[in-house]
Every structure is written in structure tokens, then in C-alpha cells.
ZASEBA-289707 format. One record per residue (C-alpha): x, y, z. Coordinates in pm, whole numbers, plus 50000, padded with zeros to 5 digits. Each point is the difference from the previous one (the first is absolute). Example, Ala and Ser with C-alpha at 12.3 -4.5 7.8 and 13.67 -1.06 7.14 Angstrom:
2
pt x->51230, y->49550, z->50780
pt x->50137, y->50344, z->49934
This chain:
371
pt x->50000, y->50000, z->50000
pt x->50151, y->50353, z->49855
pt x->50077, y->50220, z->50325
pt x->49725, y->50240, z->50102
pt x->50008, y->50384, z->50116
pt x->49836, y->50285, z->50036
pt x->50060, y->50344, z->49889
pt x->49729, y->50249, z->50164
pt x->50024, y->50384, z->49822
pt x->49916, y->50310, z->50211
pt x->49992, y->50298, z->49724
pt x->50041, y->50331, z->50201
pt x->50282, y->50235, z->50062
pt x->50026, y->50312, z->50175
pt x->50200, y->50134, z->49680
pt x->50065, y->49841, z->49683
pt x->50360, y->49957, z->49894
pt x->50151, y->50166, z->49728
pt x->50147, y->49665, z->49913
pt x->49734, y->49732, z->50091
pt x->49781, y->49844, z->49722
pt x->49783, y->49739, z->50239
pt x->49671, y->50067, z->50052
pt x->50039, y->50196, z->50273
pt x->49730, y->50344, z->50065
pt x->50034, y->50303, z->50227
pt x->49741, y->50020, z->50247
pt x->49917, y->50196, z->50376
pt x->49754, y->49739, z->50103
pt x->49928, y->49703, z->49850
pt x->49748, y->49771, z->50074
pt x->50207, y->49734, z->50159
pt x->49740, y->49810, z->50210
pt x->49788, y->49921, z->49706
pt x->50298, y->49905, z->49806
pt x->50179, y->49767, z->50240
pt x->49585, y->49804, z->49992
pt x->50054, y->50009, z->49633
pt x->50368, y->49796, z->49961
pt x->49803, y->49768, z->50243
pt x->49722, y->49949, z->49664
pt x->50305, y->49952, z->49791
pt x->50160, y->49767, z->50215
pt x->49689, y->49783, z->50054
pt x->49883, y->50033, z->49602
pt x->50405, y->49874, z->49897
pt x->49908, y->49663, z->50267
pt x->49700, y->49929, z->49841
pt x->50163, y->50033, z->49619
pt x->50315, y->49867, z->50093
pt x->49993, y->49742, z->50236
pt x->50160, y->50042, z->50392
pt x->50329, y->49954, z->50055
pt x->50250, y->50109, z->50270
pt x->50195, y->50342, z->49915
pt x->50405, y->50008, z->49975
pt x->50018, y->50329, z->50070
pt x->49782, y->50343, z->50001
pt x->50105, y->50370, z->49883
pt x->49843, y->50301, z->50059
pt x->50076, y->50270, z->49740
pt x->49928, y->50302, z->49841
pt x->49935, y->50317, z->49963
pt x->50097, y->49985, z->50414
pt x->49881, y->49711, z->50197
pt x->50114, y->50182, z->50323
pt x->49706, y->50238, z->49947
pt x->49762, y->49752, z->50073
pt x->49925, y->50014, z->50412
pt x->50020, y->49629, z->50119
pt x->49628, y->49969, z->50117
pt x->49921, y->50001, z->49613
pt x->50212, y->49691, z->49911
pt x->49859, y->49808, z->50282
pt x->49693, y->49918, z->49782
pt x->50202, y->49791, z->49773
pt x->50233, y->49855, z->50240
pt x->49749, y->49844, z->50204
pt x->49837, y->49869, z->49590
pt x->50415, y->49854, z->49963
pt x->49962, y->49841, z->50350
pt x->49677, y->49856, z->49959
pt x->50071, y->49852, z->49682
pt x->50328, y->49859, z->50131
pt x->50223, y->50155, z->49744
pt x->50226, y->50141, z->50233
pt x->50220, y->49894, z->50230
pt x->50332, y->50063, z->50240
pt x->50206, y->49914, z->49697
pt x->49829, y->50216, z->49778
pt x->50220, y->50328, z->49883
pt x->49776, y->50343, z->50006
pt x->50192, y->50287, z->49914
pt x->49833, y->50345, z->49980
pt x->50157, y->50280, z->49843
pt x->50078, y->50301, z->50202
pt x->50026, y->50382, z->49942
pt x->50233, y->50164, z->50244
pt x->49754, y->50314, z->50015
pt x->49685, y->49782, z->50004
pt x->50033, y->49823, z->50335
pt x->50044, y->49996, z->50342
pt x->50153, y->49738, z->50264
pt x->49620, y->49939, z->50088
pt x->49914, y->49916, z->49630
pt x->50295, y->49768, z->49996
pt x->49888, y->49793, z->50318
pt x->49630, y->50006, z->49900
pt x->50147, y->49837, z->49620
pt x->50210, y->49732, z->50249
pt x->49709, y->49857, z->50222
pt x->49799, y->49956, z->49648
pt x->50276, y->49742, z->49867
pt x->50196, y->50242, z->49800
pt x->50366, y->49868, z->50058
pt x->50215, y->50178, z->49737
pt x->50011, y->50401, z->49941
pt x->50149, y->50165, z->49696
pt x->50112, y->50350, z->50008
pt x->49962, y->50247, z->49733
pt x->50311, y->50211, z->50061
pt x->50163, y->50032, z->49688
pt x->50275, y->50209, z->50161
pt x->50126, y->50136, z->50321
pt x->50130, y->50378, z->49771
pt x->49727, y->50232, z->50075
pt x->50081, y->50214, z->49645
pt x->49886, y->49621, z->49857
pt x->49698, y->49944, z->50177
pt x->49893, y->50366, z->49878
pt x->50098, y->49921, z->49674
pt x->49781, y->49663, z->49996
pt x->49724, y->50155, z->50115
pt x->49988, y->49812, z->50333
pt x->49773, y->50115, z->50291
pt x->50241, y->49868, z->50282
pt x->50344, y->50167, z->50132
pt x->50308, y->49776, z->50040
pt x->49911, y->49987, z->50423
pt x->49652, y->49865, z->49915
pt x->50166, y->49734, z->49789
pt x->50257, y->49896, z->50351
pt x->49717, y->50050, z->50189
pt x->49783, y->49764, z->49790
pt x->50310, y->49725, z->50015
pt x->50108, y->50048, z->50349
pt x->49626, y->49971, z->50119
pt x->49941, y->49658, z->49751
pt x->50318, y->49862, z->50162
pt x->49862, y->50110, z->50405
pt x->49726, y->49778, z->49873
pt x->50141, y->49695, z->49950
pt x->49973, y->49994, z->49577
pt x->50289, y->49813, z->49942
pt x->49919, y->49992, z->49591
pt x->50053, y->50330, z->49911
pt x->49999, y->50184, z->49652
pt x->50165, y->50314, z->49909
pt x->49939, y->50110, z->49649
pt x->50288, y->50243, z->49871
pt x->50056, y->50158, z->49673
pt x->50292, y->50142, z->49763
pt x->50065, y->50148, z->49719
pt x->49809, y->50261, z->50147
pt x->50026, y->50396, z->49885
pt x->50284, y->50165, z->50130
pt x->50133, y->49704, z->50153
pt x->50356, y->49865, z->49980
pt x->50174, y->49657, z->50105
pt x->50077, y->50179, z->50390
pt x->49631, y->50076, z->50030
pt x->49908, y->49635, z->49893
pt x->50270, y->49814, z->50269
pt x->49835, y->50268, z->50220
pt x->49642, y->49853, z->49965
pt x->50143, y->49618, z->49978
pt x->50210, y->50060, z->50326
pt x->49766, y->50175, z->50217
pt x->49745, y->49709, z->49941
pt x->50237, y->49690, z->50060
pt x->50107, y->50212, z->50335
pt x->49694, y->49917, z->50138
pt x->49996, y->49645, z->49905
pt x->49732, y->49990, z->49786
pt x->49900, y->49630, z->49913
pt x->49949, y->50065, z->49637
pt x->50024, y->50280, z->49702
pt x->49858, y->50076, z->49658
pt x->50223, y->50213, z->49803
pt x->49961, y->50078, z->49671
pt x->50018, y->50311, z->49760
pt x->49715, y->50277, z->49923
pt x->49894, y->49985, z->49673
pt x->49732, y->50181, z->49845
pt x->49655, y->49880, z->49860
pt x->49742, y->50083, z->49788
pt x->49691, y->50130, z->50197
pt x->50253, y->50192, z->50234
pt x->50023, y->50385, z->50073
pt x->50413, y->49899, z->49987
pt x->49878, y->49895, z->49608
pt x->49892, y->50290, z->49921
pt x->50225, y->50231, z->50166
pt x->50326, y->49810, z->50042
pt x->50250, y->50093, z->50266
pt x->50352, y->50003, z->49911
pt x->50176, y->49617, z->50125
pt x->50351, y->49901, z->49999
pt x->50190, y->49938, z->49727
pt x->50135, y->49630, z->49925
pt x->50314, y->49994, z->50145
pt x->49879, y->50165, z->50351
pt x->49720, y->49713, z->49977
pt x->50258, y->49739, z->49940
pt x->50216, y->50123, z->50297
pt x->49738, y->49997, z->50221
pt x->49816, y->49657, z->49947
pt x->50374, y->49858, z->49981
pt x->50110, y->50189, z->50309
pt x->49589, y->49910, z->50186
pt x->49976, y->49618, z->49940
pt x->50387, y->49932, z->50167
pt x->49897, y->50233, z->50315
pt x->49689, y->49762, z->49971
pt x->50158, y->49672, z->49980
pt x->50302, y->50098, z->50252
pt x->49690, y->50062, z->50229
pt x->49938, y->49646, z->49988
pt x->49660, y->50025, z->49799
pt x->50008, y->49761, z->49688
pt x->49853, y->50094, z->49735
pt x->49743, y->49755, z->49852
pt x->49771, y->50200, z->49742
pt x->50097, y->50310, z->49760
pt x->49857, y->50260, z->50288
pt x->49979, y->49765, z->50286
pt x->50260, y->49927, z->50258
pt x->49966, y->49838, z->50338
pt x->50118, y->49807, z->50280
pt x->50053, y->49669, z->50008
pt x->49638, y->49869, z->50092
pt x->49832, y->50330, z->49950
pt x->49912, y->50002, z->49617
pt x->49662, y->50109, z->49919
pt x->49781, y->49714, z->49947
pt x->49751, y->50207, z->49854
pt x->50187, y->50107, z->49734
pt x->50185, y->49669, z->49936
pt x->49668, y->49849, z->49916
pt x->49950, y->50275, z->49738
pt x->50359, y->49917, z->49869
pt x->49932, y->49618, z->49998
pt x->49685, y->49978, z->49799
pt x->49766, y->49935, z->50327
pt x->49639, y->50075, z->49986
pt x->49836, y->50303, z->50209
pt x->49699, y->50181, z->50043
pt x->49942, y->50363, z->49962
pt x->49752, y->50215, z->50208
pt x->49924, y->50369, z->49984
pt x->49929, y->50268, z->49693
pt x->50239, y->49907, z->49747
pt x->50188, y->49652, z->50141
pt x->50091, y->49764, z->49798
pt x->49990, y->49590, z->50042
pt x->50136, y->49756, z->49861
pt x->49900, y->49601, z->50025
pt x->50037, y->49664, z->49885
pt x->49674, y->49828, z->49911
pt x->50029, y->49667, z->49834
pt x->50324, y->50040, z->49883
pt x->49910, y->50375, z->49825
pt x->50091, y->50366, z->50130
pt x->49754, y->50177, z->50072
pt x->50070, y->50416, z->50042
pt x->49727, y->50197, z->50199
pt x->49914, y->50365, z->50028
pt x->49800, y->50247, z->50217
pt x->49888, y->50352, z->49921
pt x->50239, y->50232, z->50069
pt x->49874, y->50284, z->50104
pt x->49927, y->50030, z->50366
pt x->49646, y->50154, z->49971
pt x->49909, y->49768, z->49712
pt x->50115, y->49732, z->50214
pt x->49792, y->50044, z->50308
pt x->49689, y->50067, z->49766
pt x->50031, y->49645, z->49766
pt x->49739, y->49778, z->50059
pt x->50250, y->49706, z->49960
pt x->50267, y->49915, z->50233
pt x->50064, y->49694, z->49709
pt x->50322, y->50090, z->49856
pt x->50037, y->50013, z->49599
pt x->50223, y->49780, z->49883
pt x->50217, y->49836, z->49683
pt x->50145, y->49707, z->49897
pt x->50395, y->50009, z->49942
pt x->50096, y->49905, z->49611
pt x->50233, y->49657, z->50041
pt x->50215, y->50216, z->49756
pt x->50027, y->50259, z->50260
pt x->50039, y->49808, z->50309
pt x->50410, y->49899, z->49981
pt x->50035, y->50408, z->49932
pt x->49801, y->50102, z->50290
pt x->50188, y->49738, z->50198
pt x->50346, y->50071, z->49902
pt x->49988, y->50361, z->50023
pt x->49978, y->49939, z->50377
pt x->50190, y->49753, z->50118
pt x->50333, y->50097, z->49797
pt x->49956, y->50298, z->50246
pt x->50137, y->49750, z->50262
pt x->50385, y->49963, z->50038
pt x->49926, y->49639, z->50052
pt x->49742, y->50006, z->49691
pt x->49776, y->49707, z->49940
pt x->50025, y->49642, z->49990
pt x->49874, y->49746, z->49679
pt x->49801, y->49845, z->50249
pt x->49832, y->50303, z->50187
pt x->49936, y->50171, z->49667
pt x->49838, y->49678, z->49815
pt x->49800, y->49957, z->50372
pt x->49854, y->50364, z->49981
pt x->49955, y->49976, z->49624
pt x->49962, y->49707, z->49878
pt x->50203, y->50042, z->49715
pt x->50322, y->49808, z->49864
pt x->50315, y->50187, z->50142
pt x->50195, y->49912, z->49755
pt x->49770, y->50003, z->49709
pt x->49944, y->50432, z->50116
pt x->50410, y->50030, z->50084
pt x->50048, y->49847, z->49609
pt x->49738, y->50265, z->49858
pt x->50061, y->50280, z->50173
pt x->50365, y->49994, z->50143
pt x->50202, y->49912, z->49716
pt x->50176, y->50293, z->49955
pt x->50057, y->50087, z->50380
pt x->50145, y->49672, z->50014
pt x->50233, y->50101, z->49716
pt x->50084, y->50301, z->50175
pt x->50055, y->49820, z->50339
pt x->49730, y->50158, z->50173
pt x->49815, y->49701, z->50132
pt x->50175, y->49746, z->50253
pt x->49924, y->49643, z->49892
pt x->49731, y->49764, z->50118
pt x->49799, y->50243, z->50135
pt x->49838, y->50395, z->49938
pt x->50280, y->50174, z->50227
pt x->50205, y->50340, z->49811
pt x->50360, y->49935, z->50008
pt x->50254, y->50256, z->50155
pt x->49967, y->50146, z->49649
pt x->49638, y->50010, z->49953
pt x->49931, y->50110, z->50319
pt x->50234, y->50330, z->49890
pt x->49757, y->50038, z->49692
pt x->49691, y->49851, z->50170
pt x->49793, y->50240, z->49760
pt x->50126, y->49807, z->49707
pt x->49902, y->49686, z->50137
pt x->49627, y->50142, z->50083
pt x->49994, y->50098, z->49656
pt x->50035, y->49700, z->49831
pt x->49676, y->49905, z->50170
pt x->49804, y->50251, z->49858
């Protein structure tokens, strides 16, 4: 049986930012009480459609989960508990906004089940934050960490960015250091880059040119690994035994369902995948008279592509066997098809779907041949 999780969307932000292209939506008051009763319609419609099974893992993300006062998630995690799908083992991470919370948020989150918090800093320079738009100040973002840690989270997130404006490779080891200082358990690091939909689309700020951007990842992943964190995905990097499980099942090919205005699923039904949707906008949301979620079947042509491009994100990539088990396709057969010229070029490891020390260098390439 395919892994199971659950990915539960909460779609409002105090301020949109200038970078972000989720489906995220500024708003003073929103109407979380009737929305937390509505995942609970999603969550009971996706049992009925698509069997019960025990959940891996749970995120809660955004727009900014942190928003959302405790008392309106109990709703649904009293639905997880009495549908047994939840359990001490279970990972629940909730995504946190420095300037969104407060040490009695992060307690109220804890006694719900939520055992893993991931921080939104981005950085710990206060010209960056401004820059990005962000709505905290670098002594909400220790606060937010120190007060996590006084609580006992021992899986702990801290996003970071670079390649930010104005920012050089000092500024980056900067950010990097001051979060391994306080012995954060795990970090996502990776580069701003700007998307369509954006307000940084349409009016781009000025980034670093290549060379500072080489220096600085080059410079940013040894201060990481001489930290002791290994890194295990392009943007993920943890400690031994504190890897996000969440995400691995995203990067392996596992199944999950997706509650809230916009999520997405995707699950295994007699031996198809099957993608489902939900209205994205917030106030179309709460108004639906379905809490059924729309759905697609995956073209077999378009299932080793949609498989690949995740899991040669992994360092350790994919194995024949886990990749035939999540597909159902011939390894080998797909590696023949679509690899042959990454194999030529000595991108691919043999005997399984793992980038070599070269193709992980030019992991873009790689992706590409996919597509």
C-alpha cells in the first residue's frame, strides 16, 4: 500500500509577498471558525472517495498557518483522532511566521498533536526582510525559534533564502551561521527566484550577479555541512534522524491528500494516479456546495515524468524497485527511453535513478531530459 499523507492549506496572510506565487490572500479577519468546520467536510468527503488509511505525516501550509488560533484546528483533529489516522508516530509540521505568533499559539498547536514547526525566516539582515516584503523583524524570528525550542519541538525548520537583492556571500554565511548557532534540527535553503503572477515579476529588483551567487551557495552549503547537517534533497538539509517525512513522501512518489482552497492530492487507486483539486479562492471555497474534490486521472505516459522529477531531487535518488513499486512501470524499460543520453553524458549512476557527482552539478539538465 503507497504511503499516505495529508497536506491541509490555510490561504491567508497578513501581507502578500512580493515574491510568493501560492495561493495565499491578504486579509484582517478571516472567517477561521467556519473554515477549520470546512477542512473537516473535506477530510470526511476524501474517506468516503478514497478509502481510510493511516496518515505518514501531516503539513500545514500556506498563505500562514500560524494565523490560524488553535481552537479552530481542534475541529479536525478530533475528525483525525476519531478516524484513527493519527498517531504518536505521525509527523505534523505547521508552518510558522515569526510576526504571526506568540509562545501561547505555539503551546495551544503542541497539545493538538502538532510535533514539528517550520519557520519562515528567510534571513536574520533586517535590510533583507524589508526588501522581501516580510512582516516580522529579525528578534521576532529568535524569538519565534528560541520559544519553539523552550517548548520542547525538537523537529525544527528554518527556511532561509539567497541570492537575495543586495546581498553578498558575508550576508549569506551570516544568515546560515546565526541559524546553526542555535541548533536548529533542520534547514531549507534555497535561492529566490522570481515567478510569474508575482509583484517581483513585474517589477524586478536588482539580484546578484553569477559569480556572487556562485560564491555564496559554494561558501553556504560547506558552513552547512561543517555544521554537521547532511544534506539529503536540493533545498533540504538535516540531522541525522530529523529529515522531513512529509516532504520525503512528496519526493518518493507516496500518495497524500489535500484539504483547504486550492490543495492538491494525489492517490493511487487501482494501480492509476489520480490528481485532485479544490477551489482556490478562499470565499469561493467556503461557499461550494461540494466538499468532493475534482479530480484527474494521471496519463501512464506522464507518470515516470511526474515521478522522476521528484525523487532525482534526493542525493540518494530512487531505487528500480521503489520507482517500479510507486509506478508500476518497467525501470529499465523508462531508464532505456528516456535516459539514454544522460547515461552517455554520465549523469545517471547505474542500476538505479540516482544523479552522479556530475549530474547532480547540472541537475537542471537531468530534469530536462524528462520533459
Amino acid at each position: 500500500m503507497t504511503p499516505r499523507a495529508l497536506y491541509v492549506h490555510i490561504p491567508w496572510c497578513l501581507k502578500k509577498c512580493p515574491y510568493c506565487d501560492f495561493n495565499s490572500h491578504e486579509a484582517a479577519d478571516p472567517p477561521f471558525k467556519a473554515y477549520g468546520l470546512q477542512l473537516v467536510d473535506d477530510l470526511e468527503a476524501d474517506i468516503q472517495d478514497f478509502g481510510h488509511q493511516p496518515l505518514k505525516s501531516i503539513f500545514f501550509g500556506g498563505g500562514t498557518p500560524s494565523l490560524m488560533p488553535p481552537q479552530a484546528l481542534e475541529p479536525l483533529f478530533h475528525a483525525l483522532d476519531r478516524h484513527r489516522l493519527i498517531d504518536s508516530s505521525t509527523e505534523i509540521t505547521l508552518e510558522a511566521n515569526p510576526g504571526t505568533r506568540d509562545l501561547g499559539h505555539l503551546a495551544g498547536y503542541q497539545s493538538l498533536g502538532v510535533n514539528r514547526i517550520s519557520i519562515g525566516v528567510q534571513s536574520f539582515n533586517p535590510t533583507s526582510l524589508s526588501h522581501l516584503g516580510r512582516v516580522h523583524s529579525v528578534d521576532d524570528a529568535l524569538r519565534c525559534i528560541e520559544d519553539a525550542q523552550t517548548l520542547g519541538y525538537d523537529s525544527l525548520n528554518v527556511d532561509l533564502m539567497h541570492g537575495l537583492p543586495a546581498q553578498d556571500a558575508q550576508d549569506v554565511l551570516f544568515d546560515l551561521n546565526t541559524a546553526l548557532s542555535m541548533g536548529v534540527s533542520h534547514l531549507s535553503w534555497y535561492q529566490l527566484t522570481i515567478e510569474p503572477n508575482t509583484a517581483f515579476y513585474k517589477h524586478p529588483p536588482k539580484l546578484p550577479d553569477e559569480n556572487t551567487l556562485e560564491t555564496a551557495e559554494e561558501s553556504g552549503l560547506q558552513c552547512i555541512l561543517d555544521a554537521g547537517l547532511v544534506q539529503y534533497e536540493i533545498s533540504a538539509y538535516a540531522r541525522p534522524g530529523h529529515e522531513a517525512q512529509h516532504n520525503l513522501n512528496y519526493w518518493e512518489f507516496g500518495d497524500y491528500l489535500g484539504i483547504g482552497a486550492g490543495a492538491h492530492g494525489k492517490l493511487t487507486i487501482d494501480g492509476r494516479i489520480v490528481r485532485t483539486t479544490r477551489t482556490r479562492h478562499p470565499n469561493h471555497y467556503l461557499s461550494r456546495v461540494t466538499a468532493q474534490a475534482d479530480r484527474h486521472h494521471v496519463e501512464p505516459s506522464e507518470v515516470a515524468t511526474e515521478c522522476l522529477m521528484n525523487g532525482l531531487r534526493l542525493k540518494h535518488g530512487m531505487s528500480y524497485a521503489l520507482f517500479q513499486e510507486r509506478t508500476g512501470l518497467d525501470p529499465q524499460a523508462v531508464r532505456a527511453n528516456q535516459f539514454a543520453r544522460a547515461d552517455a553524458l554520465g549523469l545517471l549512476e547505474p542500476g538505479r535513478f540516482q544523479a552522479t557527482p556530475l549530474g547532480w552539478r547540472h541537475l537542471n539538465t537531468l530534469l530536462e531530459m524528462l520533459v
